[in-house]
C-alpha positions, 0 to 999 in steps of 0.5 A: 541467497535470499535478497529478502532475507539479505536486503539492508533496505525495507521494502514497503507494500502496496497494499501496505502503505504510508499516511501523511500527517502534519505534527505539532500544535500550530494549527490554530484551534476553534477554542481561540474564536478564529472565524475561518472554522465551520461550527460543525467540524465533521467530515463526509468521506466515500470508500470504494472496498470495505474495511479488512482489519484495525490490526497493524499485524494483519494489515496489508491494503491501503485503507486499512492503513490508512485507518491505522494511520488516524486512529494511532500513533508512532514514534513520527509522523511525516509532514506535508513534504515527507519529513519525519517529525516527531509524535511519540519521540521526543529525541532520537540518537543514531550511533554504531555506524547508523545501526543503533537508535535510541528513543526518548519517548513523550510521557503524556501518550495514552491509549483509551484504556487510559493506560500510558503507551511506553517502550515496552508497548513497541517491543511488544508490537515488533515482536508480535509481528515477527512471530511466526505463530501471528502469521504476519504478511507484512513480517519480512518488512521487519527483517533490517531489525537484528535477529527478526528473520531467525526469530520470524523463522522460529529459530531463535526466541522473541527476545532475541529481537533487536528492540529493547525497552531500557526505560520505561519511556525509552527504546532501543533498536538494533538493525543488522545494517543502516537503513538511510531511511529508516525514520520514514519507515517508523511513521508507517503503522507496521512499526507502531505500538500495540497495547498488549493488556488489550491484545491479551484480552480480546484474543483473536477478536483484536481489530476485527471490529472497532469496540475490540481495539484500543487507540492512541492517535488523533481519531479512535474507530467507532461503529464498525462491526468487521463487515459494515460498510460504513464506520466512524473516525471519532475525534480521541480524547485522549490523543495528546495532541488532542489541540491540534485535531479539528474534525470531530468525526468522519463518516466513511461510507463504503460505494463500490460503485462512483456512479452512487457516491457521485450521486451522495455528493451532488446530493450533499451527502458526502464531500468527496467521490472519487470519479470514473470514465464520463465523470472526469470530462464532466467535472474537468472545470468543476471547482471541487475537481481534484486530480491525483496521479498516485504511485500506484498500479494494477497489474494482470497476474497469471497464476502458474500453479493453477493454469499450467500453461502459465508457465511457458514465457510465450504464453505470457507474452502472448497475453500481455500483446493482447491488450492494448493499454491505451485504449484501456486508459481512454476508452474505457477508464478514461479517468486519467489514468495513464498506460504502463510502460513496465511494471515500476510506475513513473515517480518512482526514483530519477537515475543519480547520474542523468536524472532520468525517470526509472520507469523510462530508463528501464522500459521493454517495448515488447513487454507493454505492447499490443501487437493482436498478430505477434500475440497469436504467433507467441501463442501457438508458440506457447502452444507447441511447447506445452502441448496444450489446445486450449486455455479456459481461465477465470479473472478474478477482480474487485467488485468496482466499478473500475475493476469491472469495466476493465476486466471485460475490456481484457476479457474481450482482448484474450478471448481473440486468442485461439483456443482462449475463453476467460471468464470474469469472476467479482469478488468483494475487495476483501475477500478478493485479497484473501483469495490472492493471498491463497493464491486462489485464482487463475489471473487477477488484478492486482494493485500496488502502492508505494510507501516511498518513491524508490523502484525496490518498492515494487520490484520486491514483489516478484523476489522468489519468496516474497509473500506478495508473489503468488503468481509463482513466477520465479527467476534467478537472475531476478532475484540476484540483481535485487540482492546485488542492488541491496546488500553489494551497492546499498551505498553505490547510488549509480551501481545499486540503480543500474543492478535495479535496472536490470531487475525491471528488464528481466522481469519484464523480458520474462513477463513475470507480470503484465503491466496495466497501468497507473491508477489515477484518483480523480475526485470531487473535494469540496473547497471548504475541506482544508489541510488533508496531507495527501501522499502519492508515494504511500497511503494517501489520506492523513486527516489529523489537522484537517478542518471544515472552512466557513 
């Protein structure tokens, strides 16, 4: 049995993932003559990939969340600490045993097209998502609301979906089993409101570019024509808690490379650069120094359907012991990022019982360390078994510079295995998702990125039909401890994580991934930006209350 098609919990992506914002009105506004704002409340910020989409249905990397985290709004937004608050609800009723929720909705939201947002435009969003015809990646995560998957399936009609408009400024949702955190996950985008006069009338163009999309957040998307590589957050008129956003505009600029947004945010052209290698040392003692330890990672995929000898677990192996993780996270990123020990990062969940960090507890030596003589030995192995001589393979990965210093420091690792030539192939970040998502590559970076601190996050990547797995590795056992985790101990703290534990150990007994390390975003932020919520379970930036200090 399908653990996704199962699974009583929502498991949240990487490349999916939350924004944080404060709510409410208590931030004083410019309006009542307080000294500490700047006169020009405008914010410089650097990208290191290009914009992928404004649409929530299509969304499934961190910026483009992140974006629709400020340029929408849904029924919360999580407070600095994680605690959904109330945006477009105004009061929530939970009954039949946790599975039915009723919203009252806030009458004064309006997209720019000056329509009001109401119930209907949810049930309109959540049905678009699960209907197969949009295509949806992130579809599955819809799948704890009743009848989503049969109807994702085709099986059954969108109006069989278990959210109702019972008023104009009213909703109802029934889920096949209580989520306990269902509220967090209604702050993530995915489940936000779409307007559908503006869908209907944009067709397939809808949020490929900022002037085909409507808003209803604090800022509305300006200047952004699908592959520009930069655009405009601009404050929204018509936002109703208009009083509480400060900036009137951010300015992204996209810098592949943080050797040039180092050089705009010495030159003042931007207040923030995220740093990399000699750039962190630098700047330890630099006042506008900023380091982050996100939950998020970058993993080394092999593609078992294009490089056949993927398939043999010793191969695997052998690739994973020749890498050494921690000469990659001091010598060559030397960033702060931090070497993995499996595949679930630290911060991730604390055992209900010990207390003990998951990634500790559920850690395999073997499956993280470089041993050069046991990778060639697991690799005549590997050999022997499939009858193969030789592997020649391309590793695709973003045009970073992040991304390429560390493909050639693997590049050099497995090219010391007999018979292995890789090559290195840099694809723009966009395209570079699509491609992972055809599953057109032989190995890859990947990067994922929590939503909320619980190792199901990642552990769901790898269940068999997961839309994230395209590596193709598979694994029975795998995929039944997920499902005994989810849907047998969902409420057995101790049961579910020692099943979920399990899950780790096989996947990497098996290495179904090679596990690289754990991202850190070390950056300059100048002082005077106050009030940026930052969350490192889940999209990171939310800019809502933010100001620019005298």
């Amino acid at each position: 049995m399908s653990y996704r098609k199962t699974t009583t919990y929502l498991i949240v992506s990487a490349l999916s993932l939350l924004a944080l914002a404060g709510c409410g009105t208590q931030t004083t506004s410019k309006a009542t003559g307080n000294s500490k704002y700047a006169a020009k409340q405008e914010l410089n910020w650097t990208e290191s990939s290009e914009l992928a989409t404004a649409d929530l249905s299509k969304a499934t990397d961190t910026l483009s969340f992140t974006v629709l985290q400020n340029t929408q709004e849904g029924l919360y937004r999580l407070d600095k600490s994680g605690t959904p608050k109330n945006a477009l609800a105004t009061s929530t009723k939970v009954t039949n045993g946790g599975k039915t929720y009723t919203f009252n909705l806030r009458k004064n939201a309006k997209w720019t097209n000056g329509q009001p947002v109401t119930a209907k435009d949810f049930v309109y969003s959540w049905q678009r998502t699960v209907n197969p015809k949009t295509a949806s990646q992130d579809a599955f995560y819809l799948f704890q609301v009743k009848n989503a998957e049969a109807v994702n399936a085709g099986k059954k009609p969108l109006s069989a979906l278990g959210i109702k408009a019972t008023g104009k400024y009213q909703l109802t949702v029934n889920l096949t089993k209580p989520v306990s955190y269902f509220k967090k996950l209604l702050a993530w985008p995915l489940f936000y409101p779409l307007n559908q006069k503006a869908v209907d009338h944009y067709g397939k163009l809808y949020g490929t570019r900022s002037d085909k999309t409507v808003y209803n957040g604090p800022f509305k998307l300006t200047k952004w024509n699908g592959t520009s590589k930069s655009w405009t957050l601009a404050k929204n008129a018509h936002y109703w808690d208009r009083s509480a956003v400060h900036l009137t505009k951010i300015n992204e600029v996209v810098t592949t490379s943080t050797t040039t947004s180092y050089n705009l945010f010495n030159a003042k052209k931007t207040d923030e650069t995220l740093l990399s290698g000699q750039q962190v040392k630098n700047n330890l003692n630099n006042e506008n120094f900023v380091k982050r330890l996100p939950t998020g990672t970058q993993r080394l995929d092999l593609n078992e359907k294009t490089v056949k000898a993927f398939k043999n677990v010793k191969v695997r192996q052998a690739f994973s012991a020749a890498i050494d993780r921690n000469q990659l996270v001091k010598n060559v990123l030397q960033d702060g990022s931090v070497a993995s020990t499996g595949f679930v990062p630290a911060g991730m969940g604390n055992n209900p019982k010990t207390g003990e960090d998951f990634s500790k507890e559920a850690a395999v030596k073997s499956a993280t360390s470089y041993d050069l003589k046991r990778a060639k030995k697991l690799l005549a192995q590997g050999y022997q078994a499939t009858g193969t001589k030789a592997i020649n393979a391309t590793l695709s990965v973003a045009d970073t510079d992040a991304a390429k210093q560390a493909a050639e420091f693997v590049q050099s690792a497995l090219n010391k295995l007999p018979g292995v030539k890789i090559t290195i192939k840099t694809v723009p970040y966009v395209q570079l998702i699509t491609q992972q998502h055809n599953g057109n590559y032989d190995l890859t970076f990947s990067g994922w990125q929590s939503v909320f601190a619980d190792p199901i996050n990642f552990l769901d990547v790898y269940e068999a039909d997961s839309s994230y797995n395209t590596a193709s590795w598979k694994n029975a056992q795998f995929d039944k401890l997920l499902d005994e985790s989810e849907n047998q101990y969902g409420n057995q703290p101790a049961k579910r994580w020692a099943k979920l534990v399990a899950a780790e150990k096989v996947l990497l007994k098996d290495q179904g991934t090679i596990p690289l390390y754990q991202s850190a975003k070390s950056q300059l932020l100048r002082t005077n930006v106050k009030n940026i919520i930052y969350n490192p379970a889940g999209v990171p930036y939310d800019f809502k209350t933010t100001y620019i200090a005298k």
